[in-house]
N, C-alpha and C positions, 0 to 999 in steps of 0.2 A: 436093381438097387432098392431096399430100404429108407426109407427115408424116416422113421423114430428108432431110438435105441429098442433095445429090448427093456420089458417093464421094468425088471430088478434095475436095474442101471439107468432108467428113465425117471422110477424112484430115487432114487441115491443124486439123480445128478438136481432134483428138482428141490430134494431139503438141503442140500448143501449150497444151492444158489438162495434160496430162502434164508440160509445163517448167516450167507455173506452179505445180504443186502441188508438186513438190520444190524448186522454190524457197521459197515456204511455210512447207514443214515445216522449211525450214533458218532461217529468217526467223523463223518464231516457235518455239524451241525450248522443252522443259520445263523449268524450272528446282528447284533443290531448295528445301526450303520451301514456307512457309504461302502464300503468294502462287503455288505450281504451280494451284490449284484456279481461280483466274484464268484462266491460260496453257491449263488443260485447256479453259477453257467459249472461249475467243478460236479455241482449234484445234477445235472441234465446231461450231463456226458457221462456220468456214470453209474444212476442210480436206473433202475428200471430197464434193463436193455442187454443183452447177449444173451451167451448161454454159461457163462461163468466157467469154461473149462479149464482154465488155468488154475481158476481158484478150486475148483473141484478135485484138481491133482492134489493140489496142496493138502488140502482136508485128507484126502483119502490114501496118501503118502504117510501125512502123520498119521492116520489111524494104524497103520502096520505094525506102529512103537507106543500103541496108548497115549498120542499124548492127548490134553485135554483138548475139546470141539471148540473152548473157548478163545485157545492159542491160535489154535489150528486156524479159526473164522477171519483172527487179526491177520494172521501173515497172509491169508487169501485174500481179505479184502485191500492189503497194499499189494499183492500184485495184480489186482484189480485194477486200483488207480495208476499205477503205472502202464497198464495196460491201455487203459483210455488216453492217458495223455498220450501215448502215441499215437493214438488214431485221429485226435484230436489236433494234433500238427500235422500226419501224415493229410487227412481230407482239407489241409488249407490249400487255397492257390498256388502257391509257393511251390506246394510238395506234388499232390496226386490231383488234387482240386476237383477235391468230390461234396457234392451238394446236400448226401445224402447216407445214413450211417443207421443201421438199426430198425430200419421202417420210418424212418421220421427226419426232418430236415439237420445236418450236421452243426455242431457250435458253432461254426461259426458264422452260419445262416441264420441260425436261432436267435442269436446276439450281436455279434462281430469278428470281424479279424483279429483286432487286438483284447478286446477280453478272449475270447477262444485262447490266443495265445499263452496268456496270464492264468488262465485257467489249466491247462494243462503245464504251464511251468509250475504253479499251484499243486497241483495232482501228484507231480513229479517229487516237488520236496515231501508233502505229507507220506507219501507212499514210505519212504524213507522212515521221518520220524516215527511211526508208528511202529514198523520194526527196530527201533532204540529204544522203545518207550518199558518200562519193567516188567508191564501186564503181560506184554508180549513173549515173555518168557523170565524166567527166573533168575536164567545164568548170563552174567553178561559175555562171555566168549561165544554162548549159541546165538544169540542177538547182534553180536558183533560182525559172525559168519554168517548171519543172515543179510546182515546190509554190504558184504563184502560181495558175495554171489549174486545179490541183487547190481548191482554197482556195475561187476564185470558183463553181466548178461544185457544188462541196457545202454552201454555206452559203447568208446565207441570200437572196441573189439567186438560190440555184440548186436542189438539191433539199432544204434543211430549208425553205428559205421555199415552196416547191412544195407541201412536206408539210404546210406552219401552213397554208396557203391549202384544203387538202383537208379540215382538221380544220374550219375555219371553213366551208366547204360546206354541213356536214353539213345536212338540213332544207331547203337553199335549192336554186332551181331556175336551175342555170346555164346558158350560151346556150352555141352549140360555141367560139365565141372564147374563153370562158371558161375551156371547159375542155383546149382546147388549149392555152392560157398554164401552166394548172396544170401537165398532163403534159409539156409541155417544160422547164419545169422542174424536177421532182419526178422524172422519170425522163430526160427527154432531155436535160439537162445532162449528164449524168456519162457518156452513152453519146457526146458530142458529144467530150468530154476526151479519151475513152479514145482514139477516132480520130487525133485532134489533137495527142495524146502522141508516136505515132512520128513525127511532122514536126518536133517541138521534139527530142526524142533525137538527131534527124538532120541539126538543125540548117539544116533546109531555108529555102529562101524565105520571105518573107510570101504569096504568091500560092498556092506550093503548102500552105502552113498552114493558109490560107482555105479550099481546097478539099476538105479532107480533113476540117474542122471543117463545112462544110456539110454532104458527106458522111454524117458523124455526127448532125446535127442532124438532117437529112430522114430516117436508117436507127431513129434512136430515135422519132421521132414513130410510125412505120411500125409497131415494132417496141409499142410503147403501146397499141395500137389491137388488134393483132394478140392482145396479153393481154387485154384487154381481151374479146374475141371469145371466148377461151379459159374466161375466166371465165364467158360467158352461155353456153356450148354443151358446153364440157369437160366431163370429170371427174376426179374426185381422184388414181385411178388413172393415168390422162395426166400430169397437171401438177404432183404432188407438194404441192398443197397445196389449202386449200379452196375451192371454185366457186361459185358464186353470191352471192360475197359481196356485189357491188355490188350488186346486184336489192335485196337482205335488206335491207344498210344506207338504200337509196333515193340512191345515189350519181349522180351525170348523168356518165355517158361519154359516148363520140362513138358506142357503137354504141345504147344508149338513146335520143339524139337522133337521130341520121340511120337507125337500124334497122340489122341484119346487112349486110344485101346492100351497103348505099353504104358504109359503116363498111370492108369488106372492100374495094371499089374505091379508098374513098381510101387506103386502107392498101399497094394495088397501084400506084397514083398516085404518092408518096409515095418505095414502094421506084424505080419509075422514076427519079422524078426524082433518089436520093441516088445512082444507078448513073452521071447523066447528069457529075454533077461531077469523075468520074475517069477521063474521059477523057483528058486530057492528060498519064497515067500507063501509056495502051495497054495490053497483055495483062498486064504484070507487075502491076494491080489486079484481073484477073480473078474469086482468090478472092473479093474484098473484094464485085464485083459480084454475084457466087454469092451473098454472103452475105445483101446484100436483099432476093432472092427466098427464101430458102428462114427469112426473122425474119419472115417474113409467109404461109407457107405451115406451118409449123411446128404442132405437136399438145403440146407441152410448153414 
């Protein structure tokens, strides 16, 4: 295993997390007042912290169609914040009740339960507004599709019902259909979005929107598995948060069912076949193909 991408793509992923974070910070500023203590827990959950791959799709989706890095930074840094307030519910007690997220103590250790909560229901609507907002795009039917896709992929056909479907789990022993349904949607919807966002920015075809949403669907499955892996083999230090959770809990992943080794080939299957759907995109999808290999080779 690898554990960094390759440079070109270690490039690419490092400016395009650098566009989204000062988008971000401009996105969600401090305000004066009793309601700043909000705004500070919304920007500690999501400013300074991952590897920005969803938002990285985004950008490098729209680049396929020209559209502007300025657009592009918006619609990534609200599926950014959408992305944290799940994690930000999922590490409460309630959900996963994890103490620990990124390298550094979770919201709601940092603050509390109930800001955590506020803060990522917080996250939740701005992620939204920002894709209605005009900057974010010109047309409002692309803006509209953008909040519709986002909508579909995070509720609860996509990842809160992925998540109700996990909690329900607990104790029971699921088959891999199973729990491939769960992780496609509790994690591969919104990685499937993120894809599928620069083609609606770009206002591409239905053909090429399909492609780039498969794309996403087969790179988050891959990408599931791949943590998943991380989880029975890693440790804390690598991955910035706690390991062995699924073992502890008695979760069924696909590497608990099928074991390390095929767990890792279908995961290698998987990046193939999400590399196979861009073709008709030639070299200028390259990063994107890069990026397959190395969510599936990956240490963190």
């Amino acid at each position: 295993m690898t554990q960094d991408p390759a440079p070109s793509l270690a490039d690419a992923l490092a400016r395009a997390a650098g566009s989204i974070e000062m988008c971000l910070d401009a996105l969600l500023p401090l305000p004066a007042g009793p309601e700043a203590r909000l705004l500070t827990a919304m920007r500690y959950a999501v400013l300074g912290g991952g590897k920005r791959l969803r938002g990285f799709l985004v950008m490098e989706g729209a680049s396929l169609f020209g559209v502007s890095e300025t657009c592009a930074a918006r619609v990534a840094a609200s599926v950014e914040m959408l992305h944290a307030y799940s994690l930000v519910h999922d590490d409460l007690p309630a959900m996963d009740d994890d103490d620990l997220r990124r390298g550094k103590p979770s919201t709601h250790k940092a603050f509390d339960e109930a800001t955590a909560i506020l803060a990522g229901d917080a996250l939740q609507a701005r992620a939204f507004e920002v894709l209605a907002e005009p900057d974010t795009h010109s047309d409002p039917q692309a803006r509209s599709e953008l909040v519709a896709a986002l909508g579909a992929a995070s509720g609860a056909r996509g990842m809160a019902g992925g998540q109700m479907i996990d909690m329900l789990a607990a104790g029971r022993t699921l088959d891999a259909t199973e729990v491939t349904r769960l992780q496609s949607l509790k994690t591969g919807r919104l990685i499937q979005y993120s894809a599928e966002a620069g083609a609606i920015l770009g206002r591409a075809g239905s053909h090429q929107r399909h492609q780039l949403a498969a794309y996403g669907r087969d790179l988050g499955a891959a990408f599931q598995i791949a943590d998943d892996l991380l989880d029975a083999e890693g440790t804390a230090e690598e991955t910035g948060k706690r390991t062995g959770k699924d073992e502890a809990a008695g979760k069924a992943t696909l590497v608990s069912i099928l074991g390390a080794e095929r767990a890792r080939a279908q995961a290698a299957m998987l990046a193939s076949q999400a590399a196979l759907h861009l073709d008709s995109f030639g070299p200028r999808a390259d990063r994107l193909r890069d990026l397959a290999t190395y969510v599936v080779e990956r240490r963190s």
